[in-house]
Short mmCIF file of the C-alpha atoms (twelve columns), coordinates in Angstrom:
data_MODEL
# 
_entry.id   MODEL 
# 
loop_
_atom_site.group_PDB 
_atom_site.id 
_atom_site.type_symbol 
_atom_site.label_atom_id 
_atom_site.label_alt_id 
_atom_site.label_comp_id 
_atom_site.label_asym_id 
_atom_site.label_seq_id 
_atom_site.Cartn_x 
_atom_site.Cartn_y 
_atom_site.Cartn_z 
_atom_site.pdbx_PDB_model_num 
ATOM 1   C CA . UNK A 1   0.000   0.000  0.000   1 
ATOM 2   C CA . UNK A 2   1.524   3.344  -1.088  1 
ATOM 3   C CA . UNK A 3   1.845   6.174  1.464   1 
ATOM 4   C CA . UNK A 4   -0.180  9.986  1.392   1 
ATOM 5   C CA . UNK A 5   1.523   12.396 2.123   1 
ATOM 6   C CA . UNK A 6   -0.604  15.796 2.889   1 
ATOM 7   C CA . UNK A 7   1.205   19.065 2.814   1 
ATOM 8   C CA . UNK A 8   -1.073  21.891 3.966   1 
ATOM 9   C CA . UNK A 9   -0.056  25.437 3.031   1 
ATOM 10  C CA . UNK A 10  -1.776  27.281 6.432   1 
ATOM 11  C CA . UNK A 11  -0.075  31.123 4.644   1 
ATOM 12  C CA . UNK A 12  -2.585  30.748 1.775   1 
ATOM 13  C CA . UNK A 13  -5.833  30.340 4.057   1 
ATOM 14  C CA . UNK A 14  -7.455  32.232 6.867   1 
ATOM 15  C CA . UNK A 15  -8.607  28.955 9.327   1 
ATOM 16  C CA . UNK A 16  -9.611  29.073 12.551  1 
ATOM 17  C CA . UNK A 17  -7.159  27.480 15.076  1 
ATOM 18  C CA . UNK A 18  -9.524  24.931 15.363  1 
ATOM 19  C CA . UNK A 19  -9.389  23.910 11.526  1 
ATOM 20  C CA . UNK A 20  -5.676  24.008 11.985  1 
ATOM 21  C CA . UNK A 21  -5.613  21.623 15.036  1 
ATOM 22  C CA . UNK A 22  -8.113  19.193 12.701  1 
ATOM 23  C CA . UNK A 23  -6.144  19.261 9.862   1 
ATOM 24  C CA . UNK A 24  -2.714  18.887 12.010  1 
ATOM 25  C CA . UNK A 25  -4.719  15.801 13.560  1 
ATOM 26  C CA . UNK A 26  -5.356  14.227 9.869   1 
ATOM 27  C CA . UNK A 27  -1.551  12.766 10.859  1 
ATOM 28  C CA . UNK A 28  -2.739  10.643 13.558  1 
ATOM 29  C CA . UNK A 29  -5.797  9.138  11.480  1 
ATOM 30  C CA . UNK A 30  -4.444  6.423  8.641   1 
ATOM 31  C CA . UNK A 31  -6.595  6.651  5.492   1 
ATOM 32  C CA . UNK A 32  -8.757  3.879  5.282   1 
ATOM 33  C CA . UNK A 33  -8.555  1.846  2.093   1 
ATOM 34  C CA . UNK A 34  -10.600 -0.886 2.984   1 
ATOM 35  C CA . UNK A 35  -12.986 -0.206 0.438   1 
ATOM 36  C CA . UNK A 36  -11.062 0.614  -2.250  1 
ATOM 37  C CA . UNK A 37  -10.673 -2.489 -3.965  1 
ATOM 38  C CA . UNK A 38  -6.603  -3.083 -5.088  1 
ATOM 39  C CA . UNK A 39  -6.481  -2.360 -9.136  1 
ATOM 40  C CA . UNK A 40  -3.958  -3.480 -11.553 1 
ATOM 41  C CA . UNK A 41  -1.636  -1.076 -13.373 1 
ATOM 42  C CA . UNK A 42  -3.572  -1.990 -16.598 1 
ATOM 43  C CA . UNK A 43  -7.089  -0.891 -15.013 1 
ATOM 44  C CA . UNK A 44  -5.902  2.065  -13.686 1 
ATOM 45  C CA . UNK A 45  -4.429  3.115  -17.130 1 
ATOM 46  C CA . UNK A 46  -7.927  2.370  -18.308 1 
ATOM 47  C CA . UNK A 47  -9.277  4.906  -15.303 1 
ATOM 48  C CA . UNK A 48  -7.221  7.331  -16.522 1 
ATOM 49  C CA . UNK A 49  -7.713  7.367  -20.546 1 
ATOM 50  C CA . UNK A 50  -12.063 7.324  -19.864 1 
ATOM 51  C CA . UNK A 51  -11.483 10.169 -17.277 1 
ATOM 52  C CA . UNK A 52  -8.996  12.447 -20.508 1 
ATOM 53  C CA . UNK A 53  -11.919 11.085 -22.609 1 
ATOM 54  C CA . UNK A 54  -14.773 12.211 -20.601 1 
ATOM 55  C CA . UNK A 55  -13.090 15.900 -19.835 1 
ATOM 56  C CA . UNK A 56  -11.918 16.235 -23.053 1 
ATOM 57  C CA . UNK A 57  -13.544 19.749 -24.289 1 
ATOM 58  C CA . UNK A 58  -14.021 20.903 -28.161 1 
ATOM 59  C CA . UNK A 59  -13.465 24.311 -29.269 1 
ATOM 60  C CA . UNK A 60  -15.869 26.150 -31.264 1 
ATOM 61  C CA . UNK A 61  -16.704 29.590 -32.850 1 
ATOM 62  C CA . UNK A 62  -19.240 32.519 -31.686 1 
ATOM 63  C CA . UNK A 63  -20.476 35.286 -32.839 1 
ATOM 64  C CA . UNK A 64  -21.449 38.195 -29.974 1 
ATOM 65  C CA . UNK A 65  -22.061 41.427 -29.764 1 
ATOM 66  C CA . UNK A 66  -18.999 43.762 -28.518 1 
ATOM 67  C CA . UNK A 67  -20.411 44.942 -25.405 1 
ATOM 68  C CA . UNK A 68  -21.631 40.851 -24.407 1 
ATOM 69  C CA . UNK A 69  -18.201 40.109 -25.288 1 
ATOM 70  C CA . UNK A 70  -16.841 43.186 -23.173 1 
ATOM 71  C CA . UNK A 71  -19.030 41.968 -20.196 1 
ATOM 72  C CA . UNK A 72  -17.608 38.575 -19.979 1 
ATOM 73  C CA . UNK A 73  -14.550 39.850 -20.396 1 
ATOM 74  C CA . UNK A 74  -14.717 42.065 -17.298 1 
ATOM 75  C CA . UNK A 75  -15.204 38.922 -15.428 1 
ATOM 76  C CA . UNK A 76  -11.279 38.348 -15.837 1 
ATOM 77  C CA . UNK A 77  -8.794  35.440 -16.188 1 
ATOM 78  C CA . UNK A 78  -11.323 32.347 -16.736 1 
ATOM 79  C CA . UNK A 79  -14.106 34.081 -17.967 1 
ATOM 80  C CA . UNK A 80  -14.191 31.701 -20.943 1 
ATOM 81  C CA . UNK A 81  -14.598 28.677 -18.362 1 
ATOM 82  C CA . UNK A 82  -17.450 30.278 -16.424 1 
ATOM 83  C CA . UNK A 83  -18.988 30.698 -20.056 1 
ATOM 84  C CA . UNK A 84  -18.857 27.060 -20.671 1 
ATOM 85  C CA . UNK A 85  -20.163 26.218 -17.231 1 
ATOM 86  C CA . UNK A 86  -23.372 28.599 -17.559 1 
ATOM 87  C CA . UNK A 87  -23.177 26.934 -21.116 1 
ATOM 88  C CA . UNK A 88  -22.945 23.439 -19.250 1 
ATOM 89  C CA . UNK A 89  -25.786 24.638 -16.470 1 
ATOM 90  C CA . UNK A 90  -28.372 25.475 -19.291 1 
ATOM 91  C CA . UNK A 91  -28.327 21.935 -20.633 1 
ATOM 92  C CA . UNK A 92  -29.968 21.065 -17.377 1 
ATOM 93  C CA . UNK A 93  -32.082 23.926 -17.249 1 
ATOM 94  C CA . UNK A 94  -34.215 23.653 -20.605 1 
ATOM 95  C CA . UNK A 95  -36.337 26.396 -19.262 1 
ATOM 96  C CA . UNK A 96  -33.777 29.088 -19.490 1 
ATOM 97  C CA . UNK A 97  -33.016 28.264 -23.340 1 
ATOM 98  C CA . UNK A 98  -36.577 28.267 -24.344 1 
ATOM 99  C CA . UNK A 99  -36.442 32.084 -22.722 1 
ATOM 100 C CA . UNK A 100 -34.537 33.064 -25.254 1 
ATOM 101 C CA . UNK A 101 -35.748 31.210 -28.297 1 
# 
């Protein structure tokens, strides 16, 4: 059984000192594997193609007006990826598309 090592950068997070004793406790309390059955190299090599496959993302065009594409914009860094997650959130929201059809 491999070993986990957790590293926990406390400078880049405002916790309590409670959440720092819990997390500083983690240490005494060995990660249960017990169900977690044992995997081959081969299946785990097949985990790890179907989970590329299923994240795997296509680019495509679109056409907006400047000011939609200035508002978006003014969201900052990653303002494409919280485009394709409202774009993600509609498919299971049929209501909103037919809003705007």
């Amino acid at each position: 059984m491999g070993m986990v090592q957790r590293i926990i950068d406390f400078d880049n997070y405002h916790l309590s000192e409670e959440s720092v004793a819990r997390l500083n406790d983690l240490d005494n309390h060995p990660i249960d594997y017990s169900d977690d059955p044992a995997q081959t190299i081969e299946e785990m090599r097949k985990g790890h193609q179907l989970a590329l496959e299923i994240r795997k993302k296509q680019m495509f065009s679109l056409r907006l007006k400047k000011s939609t594409l200035d508002w978006w914009k003014s969201l900052g860094d990653g303002y494409t990826t919280i485009m394709a997650r409202l774009l993600d959130e509609a498919t299971r929201h049929p209501e909103w598309v037919k809003k705007c059809l």
